[in-house]
Every structure is written in structure tokens, then in C-alpha cells.
PDB file with SEQRES, HELIX, SHEET and CRYST1 records, atoms N, CA, C and O in Angstrom:
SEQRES   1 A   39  UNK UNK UNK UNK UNK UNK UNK UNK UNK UNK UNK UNK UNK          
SEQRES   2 A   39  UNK UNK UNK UNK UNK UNK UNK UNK UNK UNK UNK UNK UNK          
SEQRES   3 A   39  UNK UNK UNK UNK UNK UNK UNK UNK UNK UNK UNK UNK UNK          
HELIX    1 AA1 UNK A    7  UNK A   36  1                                  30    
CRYST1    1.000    1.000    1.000  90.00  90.00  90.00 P 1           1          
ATOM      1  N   UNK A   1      13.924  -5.904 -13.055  1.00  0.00           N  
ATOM      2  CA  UNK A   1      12.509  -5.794 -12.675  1.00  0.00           C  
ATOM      3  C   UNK A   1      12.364  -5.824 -11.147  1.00  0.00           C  
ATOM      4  O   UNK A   1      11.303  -5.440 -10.654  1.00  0.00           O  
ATOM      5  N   UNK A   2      13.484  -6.306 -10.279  1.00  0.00           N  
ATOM      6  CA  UNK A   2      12.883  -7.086  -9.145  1.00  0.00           C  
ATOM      7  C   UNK A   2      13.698  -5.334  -8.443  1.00  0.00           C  
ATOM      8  O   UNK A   2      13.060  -4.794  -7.539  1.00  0.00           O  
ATOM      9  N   UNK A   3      14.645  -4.828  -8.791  1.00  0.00           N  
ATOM     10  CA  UNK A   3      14.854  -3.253  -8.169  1.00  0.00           C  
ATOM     11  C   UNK A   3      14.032  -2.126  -8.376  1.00  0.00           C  
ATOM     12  O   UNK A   3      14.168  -1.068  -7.763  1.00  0.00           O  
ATOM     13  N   UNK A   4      13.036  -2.386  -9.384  1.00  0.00           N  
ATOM     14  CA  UNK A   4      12.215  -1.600  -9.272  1.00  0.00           C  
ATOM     15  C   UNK A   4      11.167  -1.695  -8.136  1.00  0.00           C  
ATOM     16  O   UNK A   4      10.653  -0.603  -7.894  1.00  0.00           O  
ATOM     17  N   UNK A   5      10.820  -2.493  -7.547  1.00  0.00           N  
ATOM     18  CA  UNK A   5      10.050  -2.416  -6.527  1.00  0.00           C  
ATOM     19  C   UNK A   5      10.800  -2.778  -5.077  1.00  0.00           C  
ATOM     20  O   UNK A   5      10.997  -3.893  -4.593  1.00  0.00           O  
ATOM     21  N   UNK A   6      11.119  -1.585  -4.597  1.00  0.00           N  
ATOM     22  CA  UNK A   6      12.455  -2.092  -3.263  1.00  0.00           C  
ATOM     23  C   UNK A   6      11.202  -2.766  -2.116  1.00  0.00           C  
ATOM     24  O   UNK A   6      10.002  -2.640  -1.876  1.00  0.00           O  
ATOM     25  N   UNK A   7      12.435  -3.559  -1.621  1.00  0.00           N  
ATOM     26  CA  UNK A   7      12.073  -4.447  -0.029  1.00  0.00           C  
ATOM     27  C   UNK A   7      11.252  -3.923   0.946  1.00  0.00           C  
ATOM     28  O   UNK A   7      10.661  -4.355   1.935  1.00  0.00           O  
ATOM     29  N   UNK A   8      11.386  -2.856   0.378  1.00  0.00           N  
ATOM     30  CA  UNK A   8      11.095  -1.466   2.070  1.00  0.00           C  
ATOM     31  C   UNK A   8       9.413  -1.624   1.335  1.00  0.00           C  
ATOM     32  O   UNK A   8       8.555  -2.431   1.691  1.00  0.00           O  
ATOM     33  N   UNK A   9       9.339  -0.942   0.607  1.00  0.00           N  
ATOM     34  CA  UNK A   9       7.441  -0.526  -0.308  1.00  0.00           C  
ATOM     35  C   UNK A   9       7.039  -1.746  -0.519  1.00  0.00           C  
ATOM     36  O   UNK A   9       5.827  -1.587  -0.663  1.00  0.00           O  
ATOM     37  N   UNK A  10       7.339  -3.324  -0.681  1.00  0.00           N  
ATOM     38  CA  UNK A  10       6.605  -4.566  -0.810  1.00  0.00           C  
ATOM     39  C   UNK A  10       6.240  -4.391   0.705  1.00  0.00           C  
ATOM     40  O   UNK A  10       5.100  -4.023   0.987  1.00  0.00           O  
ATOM     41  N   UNK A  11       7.213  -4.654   1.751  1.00  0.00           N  
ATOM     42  CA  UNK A  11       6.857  -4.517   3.490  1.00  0.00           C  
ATOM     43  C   UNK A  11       5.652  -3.985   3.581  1.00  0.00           C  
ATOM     44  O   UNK A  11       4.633  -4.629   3.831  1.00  0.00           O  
ATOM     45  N   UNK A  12       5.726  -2.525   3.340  1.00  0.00           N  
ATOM     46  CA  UNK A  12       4.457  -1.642   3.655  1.00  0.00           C  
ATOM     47  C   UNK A  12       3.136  -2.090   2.839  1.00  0.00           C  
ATOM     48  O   UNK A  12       1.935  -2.076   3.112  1.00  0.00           O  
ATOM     49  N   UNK A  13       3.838  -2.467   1.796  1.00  0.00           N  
ATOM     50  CA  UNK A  13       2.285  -3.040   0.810  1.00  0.00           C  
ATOM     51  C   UNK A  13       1.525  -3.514   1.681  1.00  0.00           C  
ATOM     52  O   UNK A  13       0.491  -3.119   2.219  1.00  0.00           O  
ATOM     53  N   UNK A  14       2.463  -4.846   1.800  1.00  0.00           N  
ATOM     54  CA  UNK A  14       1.972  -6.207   2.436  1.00  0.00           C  
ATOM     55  C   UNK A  14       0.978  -5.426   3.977  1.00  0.00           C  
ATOM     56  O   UNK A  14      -0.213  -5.568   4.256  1.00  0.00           O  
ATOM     57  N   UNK A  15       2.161  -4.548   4.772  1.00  0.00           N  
ATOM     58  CA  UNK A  15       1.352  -4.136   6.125  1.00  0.00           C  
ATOM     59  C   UNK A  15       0.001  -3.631   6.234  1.00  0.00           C  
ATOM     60  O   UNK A  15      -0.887  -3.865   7.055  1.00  0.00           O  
ATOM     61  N   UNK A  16       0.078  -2.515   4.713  1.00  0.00           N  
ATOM     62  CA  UNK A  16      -1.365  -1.825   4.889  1.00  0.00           C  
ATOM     63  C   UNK A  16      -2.474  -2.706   4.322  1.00  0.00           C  
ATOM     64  O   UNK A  16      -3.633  -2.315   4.459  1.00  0.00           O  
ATOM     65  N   UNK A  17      -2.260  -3.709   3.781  1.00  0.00           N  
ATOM     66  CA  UNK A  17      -3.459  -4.776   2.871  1.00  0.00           C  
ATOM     67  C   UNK A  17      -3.628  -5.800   4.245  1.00  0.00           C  
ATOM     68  O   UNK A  17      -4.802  -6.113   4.443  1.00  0.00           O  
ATOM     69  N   UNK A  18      -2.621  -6.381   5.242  1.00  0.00           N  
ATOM     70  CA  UNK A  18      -3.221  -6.801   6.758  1.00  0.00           C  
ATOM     71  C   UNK A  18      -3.922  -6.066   7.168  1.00  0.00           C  
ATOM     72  O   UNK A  18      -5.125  -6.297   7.287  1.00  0.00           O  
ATOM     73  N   UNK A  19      -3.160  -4.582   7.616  1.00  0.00           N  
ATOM     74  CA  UNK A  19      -3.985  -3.498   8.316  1.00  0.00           C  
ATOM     75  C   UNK A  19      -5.501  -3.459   8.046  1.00  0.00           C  
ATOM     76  O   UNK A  19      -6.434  -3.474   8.849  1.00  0.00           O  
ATOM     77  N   UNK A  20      -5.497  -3.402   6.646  1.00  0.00           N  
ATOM     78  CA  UNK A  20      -6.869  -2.908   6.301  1.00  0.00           C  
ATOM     79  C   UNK A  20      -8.257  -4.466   6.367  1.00  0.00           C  
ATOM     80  O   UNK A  20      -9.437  -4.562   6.702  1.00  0.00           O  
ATOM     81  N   UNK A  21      -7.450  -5.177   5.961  1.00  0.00           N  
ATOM     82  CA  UNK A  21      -8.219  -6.590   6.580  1.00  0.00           C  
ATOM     83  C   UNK A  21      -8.714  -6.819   7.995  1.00  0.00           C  
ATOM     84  O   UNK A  21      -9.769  -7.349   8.344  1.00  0.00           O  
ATOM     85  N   UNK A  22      -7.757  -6.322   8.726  1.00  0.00           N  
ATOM     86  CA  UNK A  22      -8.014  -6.334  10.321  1.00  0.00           C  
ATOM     87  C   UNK A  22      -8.945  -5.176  10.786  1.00  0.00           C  
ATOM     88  O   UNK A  22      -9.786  -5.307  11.675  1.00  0.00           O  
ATOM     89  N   UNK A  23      -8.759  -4.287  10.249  1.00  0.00           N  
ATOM     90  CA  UNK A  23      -9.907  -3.158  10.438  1.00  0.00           C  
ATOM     91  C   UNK A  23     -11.040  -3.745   9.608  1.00  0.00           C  
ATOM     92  O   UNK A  23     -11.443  -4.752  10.190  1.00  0.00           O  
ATOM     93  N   UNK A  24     -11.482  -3.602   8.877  1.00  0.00           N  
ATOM     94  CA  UNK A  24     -12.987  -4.330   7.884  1.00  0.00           C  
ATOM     95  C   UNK A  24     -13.091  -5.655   8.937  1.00  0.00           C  
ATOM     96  O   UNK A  24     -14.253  -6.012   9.131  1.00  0.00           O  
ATOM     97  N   UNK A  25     -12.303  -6.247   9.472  1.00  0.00           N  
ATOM     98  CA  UNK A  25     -12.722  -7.551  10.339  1.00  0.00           C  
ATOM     99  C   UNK A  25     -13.624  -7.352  11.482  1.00  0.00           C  
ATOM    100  O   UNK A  25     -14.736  -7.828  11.712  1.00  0.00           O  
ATOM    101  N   UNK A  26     -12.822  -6.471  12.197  1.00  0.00           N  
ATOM    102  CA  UNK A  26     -13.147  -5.996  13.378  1.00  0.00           C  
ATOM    103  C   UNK A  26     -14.388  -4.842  13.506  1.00  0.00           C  
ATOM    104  O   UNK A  26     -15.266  -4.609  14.337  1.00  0.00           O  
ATOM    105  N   UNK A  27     -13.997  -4.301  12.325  1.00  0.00           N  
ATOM    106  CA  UNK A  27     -16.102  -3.553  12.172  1.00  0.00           C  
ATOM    107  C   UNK A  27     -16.864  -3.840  11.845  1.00  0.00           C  
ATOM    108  O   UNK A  27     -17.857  -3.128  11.994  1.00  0.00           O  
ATOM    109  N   UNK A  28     -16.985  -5.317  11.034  1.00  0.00           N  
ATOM    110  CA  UNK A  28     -17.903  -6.433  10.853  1.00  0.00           C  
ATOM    111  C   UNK A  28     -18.008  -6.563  12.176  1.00  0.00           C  
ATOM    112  O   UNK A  28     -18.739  -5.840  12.853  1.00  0.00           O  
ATOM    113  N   UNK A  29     -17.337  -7.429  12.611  1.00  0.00           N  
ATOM    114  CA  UNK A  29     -17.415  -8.580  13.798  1.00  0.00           C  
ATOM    115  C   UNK A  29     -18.198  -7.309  15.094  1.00  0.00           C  
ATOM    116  O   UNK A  29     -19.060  -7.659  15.901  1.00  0.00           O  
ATOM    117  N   UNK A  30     -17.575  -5.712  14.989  1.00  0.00           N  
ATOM    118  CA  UNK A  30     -18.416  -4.811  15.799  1.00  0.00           C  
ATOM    119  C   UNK A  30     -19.773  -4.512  15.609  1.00  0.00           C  
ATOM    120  O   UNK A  30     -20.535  -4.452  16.574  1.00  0.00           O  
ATOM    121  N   UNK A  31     -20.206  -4.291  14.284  1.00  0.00           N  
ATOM    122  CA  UNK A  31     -21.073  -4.173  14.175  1.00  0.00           C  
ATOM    123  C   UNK A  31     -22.434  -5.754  14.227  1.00  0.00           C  
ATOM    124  O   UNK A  31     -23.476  -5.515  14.837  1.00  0.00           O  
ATOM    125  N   UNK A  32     -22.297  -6.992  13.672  1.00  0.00           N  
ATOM    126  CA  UNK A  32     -22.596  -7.559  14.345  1.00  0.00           C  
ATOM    127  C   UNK A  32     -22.929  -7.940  15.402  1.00  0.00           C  
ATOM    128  O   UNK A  32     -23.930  -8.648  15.510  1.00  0.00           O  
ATOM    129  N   UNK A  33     -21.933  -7.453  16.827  1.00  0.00           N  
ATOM    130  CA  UNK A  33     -22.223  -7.965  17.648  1.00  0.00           C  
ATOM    131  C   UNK A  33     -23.273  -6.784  18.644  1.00  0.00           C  
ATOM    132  O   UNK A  33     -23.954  -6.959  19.655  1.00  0.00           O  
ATOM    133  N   UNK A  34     -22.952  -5.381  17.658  1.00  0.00           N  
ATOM    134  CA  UNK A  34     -24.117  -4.720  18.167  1.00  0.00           C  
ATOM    135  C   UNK A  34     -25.700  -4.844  17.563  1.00  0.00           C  
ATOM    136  O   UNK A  34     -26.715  -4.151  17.643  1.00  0.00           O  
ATOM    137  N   UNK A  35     -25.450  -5.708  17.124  1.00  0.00           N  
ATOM    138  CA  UNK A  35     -26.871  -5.878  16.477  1.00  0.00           C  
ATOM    139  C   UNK A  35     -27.062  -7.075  17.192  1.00  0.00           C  
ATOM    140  O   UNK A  35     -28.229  -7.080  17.583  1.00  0.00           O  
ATOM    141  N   UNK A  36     -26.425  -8.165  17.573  1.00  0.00           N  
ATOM    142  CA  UNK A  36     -26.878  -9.098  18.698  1.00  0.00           C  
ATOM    143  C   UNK A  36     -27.361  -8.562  19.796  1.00  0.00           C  
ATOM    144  O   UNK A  36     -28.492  -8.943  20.098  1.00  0.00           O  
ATOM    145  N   UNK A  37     -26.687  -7.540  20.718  1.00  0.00           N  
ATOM    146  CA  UNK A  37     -27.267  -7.032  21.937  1.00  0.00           C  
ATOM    147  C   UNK A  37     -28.138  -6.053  21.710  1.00  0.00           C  
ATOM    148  O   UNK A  37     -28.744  -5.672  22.711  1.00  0.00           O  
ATOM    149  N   UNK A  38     -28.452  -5.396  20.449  1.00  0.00           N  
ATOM    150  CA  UNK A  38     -29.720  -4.624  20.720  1.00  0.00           C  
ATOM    151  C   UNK A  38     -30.933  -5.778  20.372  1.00  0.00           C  
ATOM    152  O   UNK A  38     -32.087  -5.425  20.615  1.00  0.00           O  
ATOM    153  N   UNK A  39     -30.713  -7.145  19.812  1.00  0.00           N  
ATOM    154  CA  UNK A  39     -31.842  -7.921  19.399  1.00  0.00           C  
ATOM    155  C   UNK A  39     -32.114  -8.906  21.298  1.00  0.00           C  
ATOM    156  O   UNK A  39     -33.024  -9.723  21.445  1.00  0.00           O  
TER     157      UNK A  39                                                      
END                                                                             
């Protein structure tokens, strides 16, 4: 079971599910803070 899913494709899993957390973070936290300076 555990060769069916190689070392290399868990890595990338793992990278693009950070990646994509850090982006959705950072366009919250952008958009927020443009709505502070236009208020």
C-alpha cells in the first residue's frame, strides 16, 4: 500500500495544499486590508 503512493507525489501533495493556504491567506489578509484604507 505504502508504494503505491511514492515519496516524490506525497512532497508535492503536501506543497500544493501549503501553497494554496498561503495564497487564500494572503488574499484575505489583501483584500481586507483594502477595505481598511478605502474606509
Amino acid at each position: 500500500m505504502e508504494e503505491s503512493t511514492p515519496p516524490l507525489m506525497a512532497a508535492i501533495t503536501r506543497f500544493l495544499l501549503i501553497a494554496t493556504a498561503y495564497v487564500i491567506m494572503f488574499l484575505t489578509l489583501t483584500e481586507v486590508g483594502g477595505h481598511l484604507e478605502g474606509a
